[in-house]
matplotlib code that plots the C-alpha trace (Angstrom):
import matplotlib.pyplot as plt

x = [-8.1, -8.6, -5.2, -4.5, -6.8, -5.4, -1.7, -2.1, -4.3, -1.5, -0.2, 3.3, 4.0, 6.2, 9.5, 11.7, 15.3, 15.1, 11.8, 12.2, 16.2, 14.2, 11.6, 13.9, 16.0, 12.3, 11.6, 14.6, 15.1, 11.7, 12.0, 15.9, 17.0, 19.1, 19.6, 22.0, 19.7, 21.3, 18.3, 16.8, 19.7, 18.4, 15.2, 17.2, 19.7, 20.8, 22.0, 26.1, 28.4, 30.7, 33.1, 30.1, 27.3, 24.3, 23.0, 20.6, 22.9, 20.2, 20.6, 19.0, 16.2, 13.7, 13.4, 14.1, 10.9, 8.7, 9.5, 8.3, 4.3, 4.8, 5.4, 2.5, 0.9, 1.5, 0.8, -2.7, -3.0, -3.8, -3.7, -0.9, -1.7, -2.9, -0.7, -3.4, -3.4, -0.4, -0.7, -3.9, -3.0, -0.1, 3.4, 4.9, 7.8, 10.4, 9.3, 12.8, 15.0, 13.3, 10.6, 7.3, 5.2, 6.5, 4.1, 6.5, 9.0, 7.8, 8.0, 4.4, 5.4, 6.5, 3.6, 2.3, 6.0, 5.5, 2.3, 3.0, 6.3, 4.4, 2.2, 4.9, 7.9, 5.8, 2.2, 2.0, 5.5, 4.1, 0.8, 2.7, 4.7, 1.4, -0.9, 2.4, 2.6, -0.9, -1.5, 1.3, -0.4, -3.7, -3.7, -2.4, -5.1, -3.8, -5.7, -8.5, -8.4, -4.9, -6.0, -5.9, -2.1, -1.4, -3.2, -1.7, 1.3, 2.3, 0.5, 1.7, 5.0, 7.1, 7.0, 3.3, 4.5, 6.9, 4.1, 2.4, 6.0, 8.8, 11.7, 13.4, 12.9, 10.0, 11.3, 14.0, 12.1, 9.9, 12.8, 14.8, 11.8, 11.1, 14.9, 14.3, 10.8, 12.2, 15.0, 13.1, 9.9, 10.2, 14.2, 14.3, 18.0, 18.1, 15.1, 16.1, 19.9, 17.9, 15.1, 17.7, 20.1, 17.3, 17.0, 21.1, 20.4, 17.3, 19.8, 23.0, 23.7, 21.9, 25.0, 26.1, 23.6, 24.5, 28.1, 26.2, 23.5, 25.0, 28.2, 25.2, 23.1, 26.6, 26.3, 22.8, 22.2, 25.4, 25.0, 27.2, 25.4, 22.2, 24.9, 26.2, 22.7, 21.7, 25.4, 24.3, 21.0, 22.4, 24.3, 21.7, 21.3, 25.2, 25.9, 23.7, 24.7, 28.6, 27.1, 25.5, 28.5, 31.0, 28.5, 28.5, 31.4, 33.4, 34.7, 32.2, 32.8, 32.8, 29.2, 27.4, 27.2, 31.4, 30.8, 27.7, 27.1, 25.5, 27.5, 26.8, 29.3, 32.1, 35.4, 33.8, 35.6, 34.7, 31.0, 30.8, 31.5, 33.5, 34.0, 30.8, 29.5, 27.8, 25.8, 24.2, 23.5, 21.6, 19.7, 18.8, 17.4, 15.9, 16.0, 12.8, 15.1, 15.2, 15.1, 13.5, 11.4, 10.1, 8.5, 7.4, 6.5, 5.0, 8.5, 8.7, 5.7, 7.2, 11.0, 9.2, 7.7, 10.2, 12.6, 10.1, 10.2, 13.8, 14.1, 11.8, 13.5, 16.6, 15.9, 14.4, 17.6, 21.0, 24.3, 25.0, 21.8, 22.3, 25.0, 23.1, 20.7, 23.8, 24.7, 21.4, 21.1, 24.8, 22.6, 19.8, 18.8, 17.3, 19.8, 22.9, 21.8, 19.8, 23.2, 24.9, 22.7, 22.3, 26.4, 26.6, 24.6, 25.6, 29.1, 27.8, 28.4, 24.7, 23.1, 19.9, 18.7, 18.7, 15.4, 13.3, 10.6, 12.1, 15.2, 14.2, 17.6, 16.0, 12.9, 14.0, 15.6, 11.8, 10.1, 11.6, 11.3, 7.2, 6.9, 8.7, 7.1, 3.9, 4.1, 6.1, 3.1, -0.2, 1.3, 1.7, -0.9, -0.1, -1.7, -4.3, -4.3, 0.1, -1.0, -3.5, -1.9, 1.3, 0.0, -2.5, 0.2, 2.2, -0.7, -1.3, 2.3, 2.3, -1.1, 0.3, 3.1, 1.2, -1.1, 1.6, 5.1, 5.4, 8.8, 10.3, 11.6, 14.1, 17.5, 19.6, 21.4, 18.3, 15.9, 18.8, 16.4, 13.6, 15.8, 12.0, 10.4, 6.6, 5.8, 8.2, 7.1, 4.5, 2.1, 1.9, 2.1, -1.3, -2.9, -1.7, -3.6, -0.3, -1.5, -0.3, -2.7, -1.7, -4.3, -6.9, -9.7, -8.2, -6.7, -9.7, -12.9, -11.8, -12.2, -10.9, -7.6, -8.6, -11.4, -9.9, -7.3, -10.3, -11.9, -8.4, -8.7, -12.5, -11.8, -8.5, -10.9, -13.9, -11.5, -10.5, -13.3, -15.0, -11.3, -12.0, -15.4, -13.8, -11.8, -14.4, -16.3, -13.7, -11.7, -14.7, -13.4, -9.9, -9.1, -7.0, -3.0, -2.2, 1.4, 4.3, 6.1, 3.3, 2.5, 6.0, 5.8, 2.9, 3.9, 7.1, 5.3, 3.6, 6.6, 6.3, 8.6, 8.6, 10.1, 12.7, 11.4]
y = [11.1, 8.0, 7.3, 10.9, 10.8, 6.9, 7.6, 11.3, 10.4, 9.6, 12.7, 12.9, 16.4, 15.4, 16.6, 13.8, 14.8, 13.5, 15.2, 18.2, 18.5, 19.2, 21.7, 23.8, 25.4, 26.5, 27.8, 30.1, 30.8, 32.3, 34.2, 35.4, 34.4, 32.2, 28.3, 28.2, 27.0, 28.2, 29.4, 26.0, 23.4, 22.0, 20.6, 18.0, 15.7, 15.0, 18.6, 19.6, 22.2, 23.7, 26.3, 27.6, 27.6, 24.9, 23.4, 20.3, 17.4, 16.3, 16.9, 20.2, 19.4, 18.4, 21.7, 23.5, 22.1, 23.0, 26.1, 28.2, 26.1, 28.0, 31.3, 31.0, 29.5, 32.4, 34.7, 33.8, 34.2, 30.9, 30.2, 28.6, 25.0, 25.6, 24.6, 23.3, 20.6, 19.3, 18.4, 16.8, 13.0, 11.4, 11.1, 7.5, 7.4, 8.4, 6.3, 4.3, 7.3, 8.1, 10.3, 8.7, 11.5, 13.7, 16.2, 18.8, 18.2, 19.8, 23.0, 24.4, 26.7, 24.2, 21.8, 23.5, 22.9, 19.8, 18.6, 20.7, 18.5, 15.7, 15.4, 16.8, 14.8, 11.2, 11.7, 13.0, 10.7, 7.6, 8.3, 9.2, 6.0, 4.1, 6.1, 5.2, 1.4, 1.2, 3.1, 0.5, -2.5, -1.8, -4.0, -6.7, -9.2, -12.4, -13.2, -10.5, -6.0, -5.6, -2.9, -5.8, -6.3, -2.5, -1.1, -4.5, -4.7, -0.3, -0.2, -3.9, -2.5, -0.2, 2.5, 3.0, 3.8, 6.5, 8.3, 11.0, 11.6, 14.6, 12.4, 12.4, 8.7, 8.8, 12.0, 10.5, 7.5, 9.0, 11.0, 7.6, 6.0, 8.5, 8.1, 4.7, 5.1, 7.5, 5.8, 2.0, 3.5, 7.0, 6.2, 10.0, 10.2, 14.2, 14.0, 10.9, 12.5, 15.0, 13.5, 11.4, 14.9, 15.5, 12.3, 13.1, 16.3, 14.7, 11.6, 11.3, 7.6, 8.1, 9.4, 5.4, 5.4, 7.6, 6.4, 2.9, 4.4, 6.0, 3.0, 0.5, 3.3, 3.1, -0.2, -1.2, 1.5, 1.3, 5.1, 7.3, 10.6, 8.9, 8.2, 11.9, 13.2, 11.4, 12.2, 16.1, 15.8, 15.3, 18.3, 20.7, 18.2, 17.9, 21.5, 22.7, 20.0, 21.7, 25.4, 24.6, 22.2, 25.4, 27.6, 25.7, 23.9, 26.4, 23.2, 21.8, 18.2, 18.2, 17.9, 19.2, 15.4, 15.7, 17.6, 15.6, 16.8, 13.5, 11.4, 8.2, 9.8, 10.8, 9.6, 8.4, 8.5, 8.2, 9.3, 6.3, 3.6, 1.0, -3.1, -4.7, -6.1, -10.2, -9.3, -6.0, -7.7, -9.9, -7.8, -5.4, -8.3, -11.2, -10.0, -9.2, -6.3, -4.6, -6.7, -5.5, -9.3, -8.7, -5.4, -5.9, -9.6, -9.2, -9.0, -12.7, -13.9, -11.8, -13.2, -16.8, -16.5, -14.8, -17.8, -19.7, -18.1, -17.5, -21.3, -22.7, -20.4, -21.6, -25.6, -24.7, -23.0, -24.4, -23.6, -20.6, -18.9, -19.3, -17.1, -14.8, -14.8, -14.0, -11.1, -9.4, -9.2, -7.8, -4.8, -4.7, -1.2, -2.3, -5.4, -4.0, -1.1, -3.7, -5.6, -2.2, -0.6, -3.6, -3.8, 0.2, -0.1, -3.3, -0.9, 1.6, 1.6, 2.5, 0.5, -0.2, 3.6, 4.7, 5.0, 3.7, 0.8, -1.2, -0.5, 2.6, 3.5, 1.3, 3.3, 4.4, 1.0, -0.6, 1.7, 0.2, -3.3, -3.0, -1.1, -4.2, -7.2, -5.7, -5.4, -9.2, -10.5, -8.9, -10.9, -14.4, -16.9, -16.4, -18.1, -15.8, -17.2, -16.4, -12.4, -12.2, -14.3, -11.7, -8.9, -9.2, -9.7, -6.7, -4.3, -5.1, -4.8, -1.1, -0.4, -1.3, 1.3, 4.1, 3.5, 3.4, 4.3, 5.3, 4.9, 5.5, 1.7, 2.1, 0.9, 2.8, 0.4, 0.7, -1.2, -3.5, -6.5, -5.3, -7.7, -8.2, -4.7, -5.5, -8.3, -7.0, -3.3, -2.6, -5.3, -4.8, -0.8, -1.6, -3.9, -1.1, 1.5, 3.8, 5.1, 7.9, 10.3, 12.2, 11.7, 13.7, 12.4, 11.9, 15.9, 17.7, 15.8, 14.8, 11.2, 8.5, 7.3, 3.3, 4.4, 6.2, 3.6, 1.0, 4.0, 3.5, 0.0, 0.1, 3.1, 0.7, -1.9, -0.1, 2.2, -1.1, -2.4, 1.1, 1.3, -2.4, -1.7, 1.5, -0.3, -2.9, 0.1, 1.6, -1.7, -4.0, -5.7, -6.3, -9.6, -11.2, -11.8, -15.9, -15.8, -13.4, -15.4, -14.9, -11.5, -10.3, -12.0, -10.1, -6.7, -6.9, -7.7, -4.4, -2.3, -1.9, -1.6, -3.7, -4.2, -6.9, -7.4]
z = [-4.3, -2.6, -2.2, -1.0, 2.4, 2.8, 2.3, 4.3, 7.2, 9.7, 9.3, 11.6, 13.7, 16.6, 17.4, 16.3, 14.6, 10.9, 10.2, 12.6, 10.7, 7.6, 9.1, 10.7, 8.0, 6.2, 9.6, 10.2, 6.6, 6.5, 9.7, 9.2, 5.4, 7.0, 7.0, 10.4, 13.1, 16.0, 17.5, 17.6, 17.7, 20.9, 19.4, 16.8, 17.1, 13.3, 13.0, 11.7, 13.4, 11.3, 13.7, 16.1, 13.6, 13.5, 10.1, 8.8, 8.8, 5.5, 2.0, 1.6, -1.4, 1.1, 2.8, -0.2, -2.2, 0.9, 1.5, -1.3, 0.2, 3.4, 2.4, 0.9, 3.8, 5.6, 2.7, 2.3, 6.6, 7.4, 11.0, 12.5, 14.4, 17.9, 20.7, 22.5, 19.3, 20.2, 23.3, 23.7, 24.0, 25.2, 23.3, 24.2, 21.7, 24.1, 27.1, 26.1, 26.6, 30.1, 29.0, 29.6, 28.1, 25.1, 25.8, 26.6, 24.0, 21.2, 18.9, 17.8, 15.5, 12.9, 13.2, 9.6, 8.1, 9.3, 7.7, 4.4, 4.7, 5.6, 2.3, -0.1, 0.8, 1.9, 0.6, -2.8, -4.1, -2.5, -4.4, -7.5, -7.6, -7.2, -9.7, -12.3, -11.3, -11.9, -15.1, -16.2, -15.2, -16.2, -18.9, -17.3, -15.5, -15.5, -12.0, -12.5, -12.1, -10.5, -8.4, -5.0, -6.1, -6.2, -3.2, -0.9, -2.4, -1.8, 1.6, 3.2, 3.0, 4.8, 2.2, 3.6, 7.4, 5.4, 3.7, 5.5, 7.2, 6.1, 5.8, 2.8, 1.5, -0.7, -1.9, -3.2, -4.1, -6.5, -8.4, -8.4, -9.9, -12.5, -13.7, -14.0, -15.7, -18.3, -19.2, -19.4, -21.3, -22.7, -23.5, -22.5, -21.1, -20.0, -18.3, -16.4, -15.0, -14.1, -11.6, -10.6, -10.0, -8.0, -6.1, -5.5, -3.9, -1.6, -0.6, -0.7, -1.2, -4.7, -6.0, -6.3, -8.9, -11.2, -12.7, -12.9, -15.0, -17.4, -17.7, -18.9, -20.3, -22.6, -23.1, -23.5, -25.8, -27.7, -27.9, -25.9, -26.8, -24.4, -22.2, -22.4, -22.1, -18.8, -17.5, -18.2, -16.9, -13.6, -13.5, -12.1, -8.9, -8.7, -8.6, -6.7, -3.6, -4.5, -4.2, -0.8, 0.4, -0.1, 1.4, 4.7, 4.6, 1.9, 0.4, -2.5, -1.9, 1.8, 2.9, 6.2, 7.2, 7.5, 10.6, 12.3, 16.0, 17.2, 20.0, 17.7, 15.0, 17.6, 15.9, 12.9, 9.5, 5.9, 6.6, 9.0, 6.2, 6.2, 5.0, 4.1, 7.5, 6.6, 10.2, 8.6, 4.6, 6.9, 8.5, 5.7, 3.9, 6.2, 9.8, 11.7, 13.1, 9.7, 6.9, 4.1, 3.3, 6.6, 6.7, 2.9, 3.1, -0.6, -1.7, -0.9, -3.3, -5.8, -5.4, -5.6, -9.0, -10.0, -9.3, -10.5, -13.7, -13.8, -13.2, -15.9, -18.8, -17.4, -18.0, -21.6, -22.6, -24.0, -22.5, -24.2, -24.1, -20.0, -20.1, -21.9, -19.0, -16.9, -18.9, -19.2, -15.3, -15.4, -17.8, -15.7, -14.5, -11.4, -10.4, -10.0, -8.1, -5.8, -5.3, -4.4, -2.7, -0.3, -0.3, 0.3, 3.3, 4.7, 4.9, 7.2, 10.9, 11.3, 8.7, 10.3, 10.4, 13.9, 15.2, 11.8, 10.7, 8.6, 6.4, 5.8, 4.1, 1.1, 0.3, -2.8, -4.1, -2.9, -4.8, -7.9, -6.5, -5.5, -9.5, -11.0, -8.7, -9.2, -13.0, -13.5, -11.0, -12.8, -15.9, -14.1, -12.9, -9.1, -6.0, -4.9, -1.4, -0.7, -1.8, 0.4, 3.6, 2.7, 2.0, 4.7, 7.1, 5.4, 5.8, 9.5, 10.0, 8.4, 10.5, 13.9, 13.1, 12.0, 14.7, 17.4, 16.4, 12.9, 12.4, 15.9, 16.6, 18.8, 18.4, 21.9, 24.3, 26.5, 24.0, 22.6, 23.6, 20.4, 18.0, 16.5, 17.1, 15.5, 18.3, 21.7, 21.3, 18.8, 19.1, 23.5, 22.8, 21.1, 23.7, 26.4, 24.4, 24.0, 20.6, 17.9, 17.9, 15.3, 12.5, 10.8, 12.5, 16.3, 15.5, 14.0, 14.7, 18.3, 17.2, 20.4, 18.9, 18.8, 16.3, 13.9, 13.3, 12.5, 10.6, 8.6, 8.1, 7.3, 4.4, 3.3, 2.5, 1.4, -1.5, -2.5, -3.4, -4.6, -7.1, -8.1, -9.4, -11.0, -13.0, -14.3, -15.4, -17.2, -18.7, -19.2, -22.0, -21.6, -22.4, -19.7, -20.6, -21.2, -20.2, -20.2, -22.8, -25.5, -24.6, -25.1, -28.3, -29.4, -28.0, -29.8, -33.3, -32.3, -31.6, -27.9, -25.4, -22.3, -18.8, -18.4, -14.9]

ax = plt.figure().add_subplot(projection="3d")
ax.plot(x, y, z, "-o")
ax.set_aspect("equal")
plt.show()
């Protein structure tokens, strides 16, 4: 619950085109049956034109799983979001494209799509992904509870700005990381293709995933029927993206996104990929533009002891047992779609995201990462002090966005010169009081925007502590894990299964 109001109190109902791509086709669908948005094109940029009709450019899961929570919104007669709500404070976000107030670019009638999307497509997976990482950790406390690790380590990160937003990422995120879950703990291979058949018809790009899978499902397993199964579990996703690519497109593997309205796409081929660009690997993984170590500094304590770890086994070990090493990573789940996810991106002619905080295009691949770092670090004897300097840093980071920007960084030729956008636009956005308004208290308690974003930061801290003391209540007596080595050693004498990390 605590999580819930934290991750869902920037809440995120302006008019910008990823979001409002999503909304739209609930919107028309509900008042026409129909998912052609003709009748509000204008308000969205990231929209297709196939001969003279409009569609979401997005995958369509998104808008299909908030749909069916607004009909029955509006069956139960719940009022619609005032317009007067909207338009209250001052919009700064498109100040760069020579709007100085976006007061007047806005839709009312989907702020309630909007929200609904908001908490079902950002709140409730970020939370999910959390409650899991935790209830898999639990046991681990190596430096103490590990609910300090969790909470900094999820909301120091960019994934936090995402929550409480209707983009598509954590959507995705969350069926990515319940494939992974199921397939790593539960060993239940349908299941798995399926959430991650899901996490194909939220995002595109998870479609790399899914011949990997099952190929070292094949050969860690040394069972093709688990491979079969996982490759069948996807199916449902798969055929309904080829259903609604032939209804739009009336060819099943040509997707809405082949016929992209936006300017940026103008004579753009192969869904705008290309060679792997060293410029954009670089910035997706240690740019202050977009790199993901950046804009989840916790990443780099983890990546430390890992290394540290990796590098200790490594001098203990003969020769042929380090190529062993060499071939487990080449069978981990997690590593070879980090390496090709990174490599995928660093292909595409807009590999920083448009307008986005952080490489936002990653989401799903960090959700996996934070899961992993946070379970390999609750079992390690860390330095208190580099999680805290961090993930301190990470969490005022995410807080400056949320309490300015959000995710609207942006990228045009007019604001080429934000090559670091935290300190040239977010950081002197705050000090010139050009705030988001747009949270629970500042929208339906007529709280001054400056005070509910330290309201956010004193309720960040004080759930903290409050889920801390929780969990000395209800785990008093867990004895505190020595090392990984001897706990793996134990746990296997016991029949459990563990992470490789």
């Amino acid at each position: 619950m605590f999580n819930l109001l934290l991750s869902y109190y920037y809440v995120d109902i302006w008019l910008t085109p990823n979001p409002t791509s999503r909304a739209l086709p609930v919107l028309t669908y509900y008042e026409g049956k129909t998912i052609k948005i003709n009748k509000y094109e204008s308000f969205t940029g990231d929209k297709s034109k196939v001969d003279s009709s409009y569609y979401s450019d997005k995958a369509p899961f998104s808008s299909l799983i908030v749909y069916p929570a607004y009909v029955l919104y509006k069956k139960l007669n719940f009022k619609d979001l005032p317009d007067t709500l909207f338009k209250k404070h001052r919009i700064y976000i498109w100040e760069h494209v020579g709007m100085p107030d976006g007061r007047n670019f806005l839709l009312p009638k989907i702020g309630i799509i909007m929200m609904l999307g908001d908490f079902i497509c950002g709140t409730l997976p970020f939370v999910i992904v959390l409650l899991i990482t935790f209830l898999t950790t639990k046991n681990n406390q190596t430096n103490g509870p590990p609910i300090f690790l969790l909470m900094i380590a999820f909301y120091g990160t960019f994934l936090f700005v995402y929550s409480g937003t209707y983009n598509g990422h954590l959507l995705a995120g969350l069926f990515l990381f319940l494939s992974y879950y199921f397939i790593k703990v539960n060993k239940l291979f349908l299941l798995s293709g399926f959430m991650l058949g899901l996490g194909f018809a939220t995002e595109f790009p998870l479609a790399i995933v899914i011949p990997i899978w099952a190929l070292q499902i094949w050969i860690n397993e040394r069972n093709f029927k688990n491979a079969f199964l996982f490759s069948i579990g996807t199916l449902p996703g798969i055929l309904f993206i080829l259903y609604y690519n032939h209804y739009i497109t009336g060819f099943a593997f040509k997707t809405a996104y082949s016929y992209v309205a936006h300017e940026d796409y103008k004579g753009v081929t192969l869904l705008g990929f290309g060679k792997p660009n060293l410029e954009a690997f670089w910035g997706l993984i240690f740019s202050k533009f977009r790199g993901i170590f950046f804009y989840a500094p916790i990443l780099t304590v983890m990546f430390y002891y890992l290394l540290k770890n990796y590098k200790s086994q490594k001098d203990s070990l003969r020769k042929g047992e380090k190529n062993n090493i060499i071939k487990s990573l080449l069978k981990n789940y997690l590593f070879s779609i980090t390496i090709l996810s990174v490599l995928l991106f660093s292909c595409h002619i807009m590999w920083y995201g448009g307008w986005a905080y952080g490489p936002r295009h990653l989401v799903p691949l960090s959700t996996l990462l934070l899961f992993e770092g946070v379970l390999f670090l609750s079992r390690q004897k860390y330095s208190t002090y580099s999680v805290v300097i961090f993930g301190v840093i990470g969490i005022l980071f995410s807080w400056l966005a949320k309490s300015t920007r959000v995710f609207m960084l942006p990228y045009n030729e007019q604001a080429k010169q934000f090559s670091n956008p935290i300190f040239e636009l977010l950081i002197p956005d705050y000090k010139a009081g050009k705030l988001n308004s747009n949270n629970l208290l500042t929208m339906f308690a007529e709280v001054k925007p400056e005070t509910a974003n330290f309201i956010w930061l004193f309720l960040f801290a004080f759930f903290t502590v409050i889920l801390t003391l929780l969990y000395r209540k209800s785990f008093p007596k867990m004895e505190p894990v020595r090392n990984k080595a001897s706990t793996l050693n134990q746990d296997k004498k016991k029949g459990k299964r563990y992470f490789n990390g």
